[in-house]
FIKOLZA-1660 file (N, C-alpha, C; in steps of 0.1 Angstrom, whole numbers, plus 5000, padded with zeros to 4 digits):
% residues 142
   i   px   py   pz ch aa at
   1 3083 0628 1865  A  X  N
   1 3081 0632 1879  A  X CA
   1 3085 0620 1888  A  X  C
   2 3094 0623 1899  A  X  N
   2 3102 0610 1906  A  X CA
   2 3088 0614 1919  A  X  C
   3 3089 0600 1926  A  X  N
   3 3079 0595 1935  A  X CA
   3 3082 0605 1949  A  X  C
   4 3094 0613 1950  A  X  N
   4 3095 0622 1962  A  X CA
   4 3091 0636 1950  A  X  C
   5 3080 0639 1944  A  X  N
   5 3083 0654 1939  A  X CA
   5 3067 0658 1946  A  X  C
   6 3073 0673 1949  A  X  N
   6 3057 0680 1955  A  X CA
   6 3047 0673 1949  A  X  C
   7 3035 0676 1960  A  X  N
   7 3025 0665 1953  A  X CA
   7 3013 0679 1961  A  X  C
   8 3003 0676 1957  A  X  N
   8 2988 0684 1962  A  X CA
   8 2989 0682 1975  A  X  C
   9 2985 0692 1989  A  X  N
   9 2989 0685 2002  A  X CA
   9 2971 0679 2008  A  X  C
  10 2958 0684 1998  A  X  N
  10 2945 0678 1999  A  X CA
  10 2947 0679 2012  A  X  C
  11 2945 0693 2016  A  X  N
  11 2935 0701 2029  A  X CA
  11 2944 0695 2039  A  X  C
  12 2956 0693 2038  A  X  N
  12 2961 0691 2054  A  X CA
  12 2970 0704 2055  A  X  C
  13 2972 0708 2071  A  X  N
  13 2976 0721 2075  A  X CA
  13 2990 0727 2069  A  X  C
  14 2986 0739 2065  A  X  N
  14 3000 0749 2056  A  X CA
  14 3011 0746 2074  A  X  C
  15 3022 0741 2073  A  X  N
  15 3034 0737 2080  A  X CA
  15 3033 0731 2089  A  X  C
  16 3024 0717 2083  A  X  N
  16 3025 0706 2090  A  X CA
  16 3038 0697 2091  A  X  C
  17 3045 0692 2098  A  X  N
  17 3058 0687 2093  A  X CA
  17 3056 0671 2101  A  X  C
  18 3057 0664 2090  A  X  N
  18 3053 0646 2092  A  X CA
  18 3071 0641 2096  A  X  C
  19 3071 0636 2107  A  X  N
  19 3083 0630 2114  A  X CA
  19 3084 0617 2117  A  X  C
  20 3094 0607 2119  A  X  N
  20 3096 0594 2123  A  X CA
  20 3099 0596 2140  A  X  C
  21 3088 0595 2150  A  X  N
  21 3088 0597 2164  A  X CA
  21 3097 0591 2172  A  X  C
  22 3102 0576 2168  A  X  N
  22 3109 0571 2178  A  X CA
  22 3123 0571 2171  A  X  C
  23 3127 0582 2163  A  X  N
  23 3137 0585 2157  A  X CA
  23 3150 0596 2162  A  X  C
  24 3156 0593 2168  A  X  N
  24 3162 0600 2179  A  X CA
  24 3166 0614 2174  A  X  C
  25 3175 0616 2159  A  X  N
  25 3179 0624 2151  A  X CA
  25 3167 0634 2148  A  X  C
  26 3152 0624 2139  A  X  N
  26 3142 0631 2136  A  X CA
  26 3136 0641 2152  A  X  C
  27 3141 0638 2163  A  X  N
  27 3133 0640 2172  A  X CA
  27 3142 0657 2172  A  X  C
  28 3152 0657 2175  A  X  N
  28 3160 0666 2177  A  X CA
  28 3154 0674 2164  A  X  C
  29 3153 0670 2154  A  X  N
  29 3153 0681 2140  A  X CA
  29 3141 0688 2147  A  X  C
  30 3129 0681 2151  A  X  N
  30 3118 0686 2152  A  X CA
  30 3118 0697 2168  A  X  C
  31 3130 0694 2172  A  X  N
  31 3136 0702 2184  A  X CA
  31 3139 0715 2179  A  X  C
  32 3152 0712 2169  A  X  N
  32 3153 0721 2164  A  X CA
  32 3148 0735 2158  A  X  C
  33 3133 0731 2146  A  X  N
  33 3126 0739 2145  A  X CA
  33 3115 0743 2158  A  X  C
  34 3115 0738 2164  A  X  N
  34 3107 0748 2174  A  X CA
  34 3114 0758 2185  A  X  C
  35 3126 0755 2188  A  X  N
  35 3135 0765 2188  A  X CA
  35 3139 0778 2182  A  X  C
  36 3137 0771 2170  A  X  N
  36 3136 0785 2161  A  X CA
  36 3126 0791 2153  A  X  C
  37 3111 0785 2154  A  X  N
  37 3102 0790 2152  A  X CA
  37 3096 0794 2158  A  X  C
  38 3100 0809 2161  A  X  N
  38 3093 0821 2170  A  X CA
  38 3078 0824 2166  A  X  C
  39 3076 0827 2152  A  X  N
  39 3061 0825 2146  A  X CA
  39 3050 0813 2150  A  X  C
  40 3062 0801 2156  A  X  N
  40 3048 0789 2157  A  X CA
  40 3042 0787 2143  A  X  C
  41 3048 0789 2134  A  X  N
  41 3040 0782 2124  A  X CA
  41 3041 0770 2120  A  X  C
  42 3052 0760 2124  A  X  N
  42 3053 0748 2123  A  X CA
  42 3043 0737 2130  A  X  C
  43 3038 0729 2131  A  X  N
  43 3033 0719 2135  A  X CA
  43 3037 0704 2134  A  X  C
  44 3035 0693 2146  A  X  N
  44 3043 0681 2143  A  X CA
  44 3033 0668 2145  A  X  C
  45 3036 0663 2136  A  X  N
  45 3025 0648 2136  A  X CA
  45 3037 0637 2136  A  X  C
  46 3040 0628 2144  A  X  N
  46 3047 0615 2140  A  X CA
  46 3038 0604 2136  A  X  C
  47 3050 0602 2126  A  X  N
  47 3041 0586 2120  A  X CA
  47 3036 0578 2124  A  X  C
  48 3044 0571 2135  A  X  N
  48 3036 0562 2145  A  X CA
  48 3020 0567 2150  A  X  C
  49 3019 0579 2149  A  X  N
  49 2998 0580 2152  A  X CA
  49 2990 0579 2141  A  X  C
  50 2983 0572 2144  A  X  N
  50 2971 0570 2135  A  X CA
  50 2968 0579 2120  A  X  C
  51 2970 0590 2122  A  X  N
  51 2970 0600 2117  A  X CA
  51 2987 0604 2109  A  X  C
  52 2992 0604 2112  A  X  N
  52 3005 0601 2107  A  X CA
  52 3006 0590 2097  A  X  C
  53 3006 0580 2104  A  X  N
  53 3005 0568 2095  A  X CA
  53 2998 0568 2084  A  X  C
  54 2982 0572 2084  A  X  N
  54 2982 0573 2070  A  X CA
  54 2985 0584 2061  A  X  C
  55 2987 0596 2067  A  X  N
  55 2994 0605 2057  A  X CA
  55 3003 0603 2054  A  X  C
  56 3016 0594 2060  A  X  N
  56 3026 0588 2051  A  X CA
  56 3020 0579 2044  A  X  C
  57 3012 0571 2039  A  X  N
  57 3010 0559 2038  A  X CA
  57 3007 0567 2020  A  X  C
  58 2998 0582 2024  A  X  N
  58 2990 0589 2013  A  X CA
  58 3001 0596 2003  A  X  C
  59 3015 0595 2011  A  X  N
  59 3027 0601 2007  A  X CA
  59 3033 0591 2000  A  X  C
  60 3030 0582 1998  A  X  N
  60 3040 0572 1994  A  X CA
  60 3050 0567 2006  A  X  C
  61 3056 0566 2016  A  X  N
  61 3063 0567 2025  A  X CA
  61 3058 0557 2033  A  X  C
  62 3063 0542 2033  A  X  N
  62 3061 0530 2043  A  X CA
  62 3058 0540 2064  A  X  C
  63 3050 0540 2066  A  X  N
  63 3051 0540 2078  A  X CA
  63 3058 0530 2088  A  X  C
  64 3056 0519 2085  A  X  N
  64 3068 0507 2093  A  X CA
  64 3081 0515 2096  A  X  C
  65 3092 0516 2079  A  X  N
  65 3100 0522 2082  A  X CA
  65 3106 0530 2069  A  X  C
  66 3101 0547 2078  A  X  N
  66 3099 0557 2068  A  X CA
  66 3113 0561 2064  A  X  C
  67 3110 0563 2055  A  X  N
  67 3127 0564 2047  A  X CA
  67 3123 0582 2045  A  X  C
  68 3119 0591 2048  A  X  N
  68 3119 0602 2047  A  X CA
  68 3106 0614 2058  A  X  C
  69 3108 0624 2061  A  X  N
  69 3099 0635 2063  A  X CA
  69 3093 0638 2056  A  X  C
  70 3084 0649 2059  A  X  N
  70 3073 0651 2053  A  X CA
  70 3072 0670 2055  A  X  C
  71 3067 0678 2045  A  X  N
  71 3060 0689 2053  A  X CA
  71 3054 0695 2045  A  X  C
  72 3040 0699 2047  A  X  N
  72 3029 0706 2041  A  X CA
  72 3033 0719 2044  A  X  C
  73 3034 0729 2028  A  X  N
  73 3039 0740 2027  A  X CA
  73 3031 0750 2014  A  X  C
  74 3029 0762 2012  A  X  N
  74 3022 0763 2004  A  X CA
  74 3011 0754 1996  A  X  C
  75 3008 0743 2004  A  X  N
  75 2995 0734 1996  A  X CA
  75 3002 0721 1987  A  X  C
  76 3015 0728 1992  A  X  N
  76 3020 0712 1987  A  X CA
  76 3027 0703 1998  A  X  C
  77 3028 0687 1995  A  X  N
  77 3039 0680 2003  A  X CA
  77 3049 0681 2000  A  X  C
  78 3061 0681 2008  A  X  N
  78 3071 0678 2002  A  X CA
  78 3080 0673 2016  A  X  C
  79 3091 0668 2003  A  X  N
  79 3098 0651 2011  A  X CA
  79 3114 0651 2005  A  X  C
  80 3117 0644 2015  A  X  N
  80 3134 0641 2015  A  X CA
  80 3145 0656 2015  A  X  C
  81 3151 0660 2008  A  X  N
  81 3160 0670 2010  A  X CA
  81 3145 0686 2007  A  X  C
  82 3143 0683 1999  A  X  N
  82 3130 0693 1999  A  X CA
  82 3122 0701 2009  A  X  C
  83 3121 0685 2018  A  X  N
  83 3113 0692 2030  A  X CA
  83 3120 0701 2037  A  X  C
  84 3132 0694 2043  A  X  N
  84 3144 0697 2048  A  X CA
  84 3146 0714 2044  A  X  C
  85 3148 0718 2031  A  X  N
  85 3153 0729 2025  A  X CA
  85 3144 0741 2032  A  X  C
  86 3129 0733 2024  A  X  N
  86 3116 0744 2028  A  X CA
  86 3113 0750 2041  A  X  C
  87 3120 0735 2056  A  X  N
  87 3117 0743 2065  A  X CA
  87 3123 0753 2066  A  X  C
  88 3139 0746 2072  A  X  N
  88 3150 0755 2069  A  X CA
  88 3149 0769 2064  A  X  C
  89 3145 0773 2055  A  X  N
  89 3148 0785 2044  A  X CA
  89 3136 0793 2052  A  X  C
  90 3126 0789 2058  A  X  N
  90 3113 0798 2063  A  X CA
  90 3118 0801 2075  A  X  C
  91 3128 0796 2081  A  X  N
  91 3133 0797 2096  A  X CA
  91 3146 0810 2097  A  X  C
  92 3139 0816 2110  A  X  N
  92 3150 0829 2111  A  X CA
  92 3164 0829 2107  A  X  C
  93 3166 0832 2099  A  X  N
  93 3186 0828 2100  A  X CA
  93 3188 0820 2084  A  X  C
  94 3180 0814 2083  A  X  N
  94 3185 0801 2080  A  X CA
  94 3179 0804 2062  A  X  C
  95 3173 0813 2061  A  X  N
  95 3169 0817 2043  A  X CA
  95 3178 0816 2035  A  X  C
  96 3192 0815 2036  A  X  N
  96 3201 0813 2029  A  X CA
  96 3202 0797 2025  A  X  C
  97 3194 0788 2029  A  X  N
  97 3195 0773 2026  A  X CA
  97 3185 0775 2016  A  X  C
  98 3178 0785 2014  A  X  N
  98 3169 0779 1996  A  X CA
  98 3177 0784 1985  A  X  C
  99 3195 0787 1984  A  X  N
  99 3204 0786 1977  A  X CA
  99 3202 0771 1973  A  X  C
 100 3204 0764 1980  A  X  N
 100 3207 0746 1979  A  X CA
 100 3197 0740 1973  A  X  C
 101 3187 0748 1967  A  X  N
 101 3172 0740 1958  A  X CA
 101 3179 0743 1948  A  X  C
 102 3193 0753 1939  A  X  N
 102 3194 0753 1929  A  X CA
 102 3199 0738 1927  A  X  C
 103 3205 0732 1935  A  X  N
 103 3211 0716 1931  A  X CA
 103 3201 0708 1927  A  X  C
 104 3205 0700 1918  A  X  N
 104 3194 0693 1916  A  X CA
 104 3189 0682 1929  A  X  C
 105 3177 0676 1926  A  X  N
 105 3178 0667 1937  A  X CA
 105 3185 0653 1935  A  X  C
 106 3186 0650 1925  A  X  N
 106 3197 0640 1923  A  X CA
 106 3204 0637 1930  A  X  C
 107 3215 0650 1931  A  X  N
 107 3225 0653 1938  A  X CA
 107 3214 0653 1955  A  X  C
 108 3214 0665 1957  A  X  N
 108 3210 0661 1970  A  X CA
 108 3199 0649 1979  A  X  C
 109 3192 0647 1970  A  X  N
 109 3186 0634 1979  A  X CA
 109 3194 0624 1986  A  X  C
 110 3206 0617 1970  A  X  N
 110 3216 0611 1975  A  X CA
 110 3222 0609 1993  A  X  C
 111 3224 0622 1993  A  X  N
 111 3230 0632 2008  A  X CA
 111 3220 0623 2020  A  X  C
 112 3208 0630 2015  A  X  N
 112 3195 0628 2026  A  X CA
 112 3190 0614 2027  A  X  C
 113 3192 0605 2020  A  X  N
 113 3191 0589 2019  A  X CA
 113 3206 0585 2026  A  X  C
 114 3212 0585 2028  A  X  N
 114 3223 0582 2033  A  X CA
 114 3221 0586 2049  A  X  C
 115 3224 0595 2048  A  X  N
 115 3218 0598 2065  A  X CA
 115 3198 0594 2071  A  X  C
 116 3195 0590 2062  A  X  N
 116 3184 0582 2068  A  X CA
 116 3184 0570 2068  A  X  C
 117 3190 0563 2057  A  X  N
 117 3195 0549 2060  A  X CA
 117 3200 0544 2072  A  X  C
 118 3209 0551 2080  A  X  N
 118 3220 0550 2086  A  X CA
 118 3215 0560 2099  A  X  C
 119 3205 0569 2103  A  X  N
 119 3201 0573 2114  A  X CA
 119 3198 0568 2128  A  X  C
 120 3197 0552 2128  A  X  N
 120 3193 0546 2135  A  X CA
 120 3201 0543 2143  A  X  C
 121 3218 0534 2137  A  X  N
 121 3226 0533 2139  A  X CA
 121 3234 0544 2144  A  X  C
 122 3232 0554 2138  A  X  N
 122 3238 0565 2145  A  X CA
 122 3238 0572 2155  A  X  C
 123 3223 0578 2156  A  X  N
 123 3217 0586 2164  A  X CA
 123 3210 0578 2177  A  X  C
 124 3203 0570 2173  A  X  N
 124 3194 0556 2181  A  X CA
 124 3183 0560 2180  A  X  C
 125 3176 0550 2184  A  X  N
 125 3158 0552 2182  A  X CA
 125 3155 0551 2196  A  X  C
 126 3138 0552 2200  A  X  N
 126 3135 0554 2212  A  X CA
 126 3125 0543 2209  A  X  C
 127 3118 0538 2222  A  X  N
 127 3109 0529 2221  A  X CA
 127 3098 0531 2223  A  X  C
 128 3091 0549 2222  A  X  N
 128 3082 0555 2222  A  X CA
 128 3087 0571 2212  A  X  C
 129 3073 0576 2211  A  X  N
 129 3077 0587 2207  A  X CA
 129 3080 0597 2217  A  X  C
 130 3089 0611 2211  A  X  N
 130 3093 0621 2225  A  X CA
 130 3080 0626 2228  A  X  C
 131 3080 0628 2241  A  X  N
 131 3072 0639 2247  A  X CA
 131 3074 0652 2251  A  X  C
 132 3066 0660 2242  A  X  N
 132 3064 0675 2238  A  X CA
 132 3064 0680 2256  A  X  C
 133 3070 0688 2259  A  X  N
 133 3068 0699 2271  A  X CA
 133 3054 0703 2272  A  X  C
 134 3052 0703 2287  A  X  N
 134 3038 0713 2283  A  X CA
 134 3035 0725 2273  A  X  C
 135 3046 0733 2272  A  X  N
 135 3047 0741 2265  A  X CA
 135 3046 0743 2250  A  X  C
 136 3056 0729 2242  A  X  N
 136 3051 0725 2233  A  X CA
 136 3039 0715 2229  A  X  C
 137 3031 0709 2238  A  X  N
 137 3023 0700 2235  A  X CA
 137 3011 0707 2225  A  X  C
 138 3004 0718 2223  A  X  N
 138 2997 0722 2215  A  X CA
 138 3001 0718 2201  A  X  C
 139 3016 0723 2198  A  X  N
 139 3021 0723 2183  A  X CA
 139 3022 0706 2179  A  X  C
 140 3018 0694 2184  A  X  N
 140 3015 0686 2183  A  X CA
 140 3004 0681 2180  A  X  C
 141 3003 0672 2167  A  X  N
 141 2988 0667 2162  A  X CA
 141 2990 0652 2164  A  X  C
 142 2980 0645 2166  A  X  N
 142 2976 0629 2169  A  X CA
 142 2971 0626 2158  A  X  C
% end
């Protein structure tokens, strides 16, 4: 069993999704699914809160500087291309991405480490985390 494989999610909320806040890219992803989750069944904690922090911490996943997502799904965590897949595939449209779990993760983590490495430089970081709309501010945990 490699250090990113589902793990028990021990009572934290079914589509909680653990994010890097002052992560410009991560911020948009978390844009993303609320855009397209009409159900609201996602939820967002970044790492930088208290509460974040140590559930990365519980994940294996340096809070300083998290080298992957996170998201509580059927009662498990799951991390790196995984997560990614799981939201994806639960989101309107988008069911066709749990084709891509037949890959091993070998192969795709690779993918997903590469663009996290390199996110920073790319996309840019912020020197706070984003702020949720009034609108969205409920689907946000501390």
């Amino acid at each position: 069993m490699s250090r990113w494989s589902p793990r028990p999610a021990g009572g934290e909320p079914d589509g909680l999704i653990l994010f890097d806040g002052v992560c410009v890219f991560c911020s948009r992803w978390v844009r993303f699914v609320i855009a397209r989750d009409a159900q609201r069944r996602f939820v967002f904690l970044p790492i930088q809160s208290d509460r974040g922090g140590a559930l990365a911490t519980r994940c294996g996943i340096n809070p300083v500087g998290p080298e992957t997502n996170a998201v509580v799904l059927d009662g498990q965590i799951w991390c790196k291309s995984d997560a990614a897949l799981q939201v994806l595939g639960r989101l309107p449209g988008w069911g066709w991405v749990r084709a891509l779990r037949c890959l091993p993760r070998a192969l795709r983590d690779p993918v997903y480490d590469r663009v996290a490495r390199n996110r920073y430089r790319l996309f840019g970081r912020t020197e706070a985390c984003m702020i949720p709309s009034p609108h969205e501010r409920g689907r946000f945990l501390s």
